[in-house]
Wavefront OBJ file of the C-alpha trace (Angstrom):
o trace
v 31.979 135.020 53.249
v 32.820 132.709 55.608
v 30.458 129.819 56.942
v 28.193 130.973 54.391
v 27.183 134.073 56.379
v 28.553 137.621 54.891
v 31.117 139.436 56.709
v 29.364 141.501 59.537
v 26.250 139.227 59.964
v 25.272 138.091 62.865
v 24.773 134.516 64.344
v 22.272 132.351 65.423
v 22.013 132.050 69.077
v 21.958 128.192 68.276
v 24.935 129.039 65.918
v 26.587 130.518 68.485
v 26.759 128.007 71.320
v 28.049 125.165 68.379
v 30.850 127.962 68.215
v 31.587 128.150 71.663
v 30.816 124.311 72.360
v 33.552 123.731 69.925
v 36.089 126.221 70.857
v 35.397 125.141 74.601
v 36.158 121.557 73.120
v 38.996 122.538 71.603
v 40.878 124.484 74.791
v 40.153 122.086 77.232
v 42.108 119.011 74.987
v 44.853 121.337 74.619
v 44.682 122.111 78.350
v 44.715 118.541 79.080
v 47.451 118.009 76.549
v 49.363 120.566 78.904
v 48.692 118.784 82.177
v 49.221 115.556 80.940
v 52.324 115.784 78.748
v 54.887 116.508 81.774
v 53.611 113.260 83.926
v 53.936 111.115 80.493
v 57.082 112.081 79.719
v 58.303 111.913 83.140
v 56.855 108.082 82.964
v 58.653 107.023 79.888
v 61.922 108.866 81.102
v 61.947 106.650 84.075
v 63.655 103.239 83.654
v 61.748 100.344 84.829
v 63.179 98.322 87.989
v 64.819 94.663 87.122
v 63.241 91.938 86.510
v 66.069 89.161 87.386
v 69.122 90.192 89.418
v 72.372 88.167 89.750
v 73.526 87.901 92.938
v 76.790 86.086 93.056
v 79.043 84.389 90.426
v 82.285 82.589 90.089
v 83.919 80.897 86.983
v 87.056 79.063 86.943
v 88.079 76.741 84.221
v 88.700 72.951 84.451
v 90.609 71.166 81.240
v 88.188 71.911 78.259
v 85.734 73.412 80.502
v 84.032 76.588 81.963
v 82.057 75.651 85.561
v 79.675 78.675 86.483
v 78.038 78.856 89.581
v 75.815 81.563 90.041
v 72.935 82.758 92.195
v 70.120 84.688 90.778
v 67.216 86.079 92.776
v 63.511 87.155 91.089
v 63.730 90.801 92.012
v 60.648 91.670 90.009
v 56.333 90.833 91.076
v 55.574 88.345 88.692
v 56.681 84.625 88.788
v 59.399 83.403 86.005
v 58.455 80.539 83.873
v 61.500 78.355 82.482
v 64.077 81.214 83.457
v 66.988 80.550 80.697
v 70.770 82.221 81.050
v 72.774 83.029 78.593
v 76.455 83.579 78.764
v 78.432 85.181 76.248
v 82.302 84.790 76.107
v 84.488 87.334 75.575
v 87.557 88.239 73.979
v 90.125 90.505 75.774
v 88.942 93.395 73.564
v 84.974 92.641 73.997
v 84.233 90.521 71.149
v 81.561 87.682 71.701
v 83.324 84.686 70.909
v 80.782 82.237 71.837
v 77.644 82.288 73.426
v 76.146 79.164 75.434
v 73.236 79.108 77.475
v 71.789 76.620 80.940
v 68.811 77.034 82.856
v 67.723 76.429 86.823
v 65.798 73.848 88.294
v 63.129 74.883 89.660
v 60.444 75.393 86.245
v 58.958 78.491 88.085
v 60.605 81.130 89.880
v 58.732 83.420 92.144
v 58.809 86.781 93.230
v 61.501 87.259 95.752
v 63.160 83.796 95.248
v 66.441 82.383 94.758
v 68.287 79.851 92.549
v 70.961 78.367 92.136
v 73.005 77.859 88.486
v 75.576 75.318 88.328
v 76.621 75.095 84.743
v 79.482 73.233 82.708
v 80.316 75.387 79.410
v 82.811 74.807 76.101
v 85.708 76.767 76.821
v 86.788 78.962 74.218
v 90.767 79.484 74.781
v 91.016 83.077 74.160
v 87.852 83.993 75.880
v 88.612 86.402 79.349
v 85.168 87.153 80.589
v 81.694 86.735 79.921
v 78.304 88.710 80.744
v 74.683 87.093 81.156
v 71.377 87.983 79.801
v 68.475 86.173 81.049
v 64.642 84.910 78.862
v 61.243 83.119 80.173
v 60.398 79.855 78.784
v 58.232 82.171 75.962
v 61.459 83.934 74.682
v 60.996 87.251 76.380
v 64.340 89.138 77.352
v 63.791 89.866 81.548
v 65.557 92.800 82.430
v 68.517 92.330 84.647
v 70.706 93.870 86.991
v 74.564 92.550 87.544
v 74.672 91.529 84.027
v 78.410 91.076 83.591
v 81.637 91.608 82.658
v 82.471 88.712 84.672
v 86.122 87.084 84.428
v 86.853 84.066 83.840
v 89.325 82.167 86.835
l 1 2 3 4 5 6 7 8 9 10 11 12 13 14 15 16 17 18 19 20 21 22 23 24 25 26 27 28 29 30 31 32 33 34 35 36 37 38 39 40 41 42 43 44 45 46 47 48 49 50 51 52 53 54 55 56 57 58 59 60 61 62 63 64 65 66 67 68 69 70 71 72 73 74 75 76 77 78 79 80 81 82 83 84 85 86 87 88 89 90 91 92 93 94 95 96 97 98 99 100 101 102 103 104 105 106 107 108 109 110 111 112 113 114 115 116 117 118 119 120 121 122 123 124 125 126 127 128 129 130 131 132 133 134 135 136 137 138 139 140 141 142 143 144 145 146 147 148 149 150 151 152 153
C-alpha cells in the first residue's frame, strides 16, 4: 500500500493533479536552485572594493617620537563618520609591539574625499615598521587598501 491506495489502483483525477502540482513544485525549486547557485557563488567569491584607501605616508622619528603624516582618501559611496587609524608597530620579524591610534579632522568624510593625518606616536625602540587599519566612529572595521608594511625613517 502506499498512500493508502493498493498497489495497481488508480487515482483520482483530483489526486492526480496534487501529484503533479507537487512534483511540478518540486522541479522547478531545484531548477531554480540550478540557475541560481552559479551567480551566488560567483557573488560571494568576489571581494568587495575598499572602503578607505591610503594614499601617501611618511614616518620618521624625532627623540621619543614617531610623526606620521598620511593622506587617506574615501574610496568607497557612503560618507565616514569619526574615521579612526590605527597603527601597529612592528618588530623586525613582524611582531606587534605596540599599537596606537589618531583620527582626522574633519568628523565626516565623504565619498571621494581626502584627509590629511598628522600624528605624533610613542616610539617603541625596536619597532621597524608599522601597518594601519582604519574604524567609523561606531567601531566598524572599513576595509582598506595600502594597509602597510610601512617603515619607519
Amino acid at each position: 500500500m502506499h498512500n493508502g491506495k493498493a498497489e495497481g489502483e488508480i487515482l483520482s483525477s483530483e489526486e492526480l493533479e496534487t501529484k503533479l502540482v507537487e512534483t511540478m513544485r518540486l522541479w522547478s525549486f531545484l531548477l531554480l536552485l540550478l540557475v541560481l547557485l552559479p551567480a551566488w557563488s560567483q557573488k560571494r567569491g568576489r571581494p568587495k572594493p575598499p572602503d578607505i584607501e591610503l594614499v601617501e605616508v611618511k614616518a620618521r622619528r624625532d627623540q621619543d617620537r614617531v610623526k606620521v603624516d598620511a593622506l587617506v582618501r574615501n574610496c568607497g559611496t557612503k560618507p565616514i563618520q569619526g574615521l579612526r587609524i590605527y597603527f601597529d608597530f612592528r618588530a623586525p620579524r613582524g611582531m606587534v609591539m605596540t599599537r596606537q591610534s589618531g583620527g582626522i579632522e574633519p568628523e565626516v568624510l565623504e565619498p571621494g574625499e581626502e584627509a590629511e593625518i598628522r600624528v605624533q606616536l610613542h616610539d617603541h625602540p625596536r619597532a621597524v615598521d608599522f601597518v594601519v587599519s582604519f574604524e567609523d566612529s561606531a567601531g566598524r572595521e572599513l576595509r582598506a587598501a595600502r594597509t602597510g608594511p610601512f617603515p619607519i625613517e
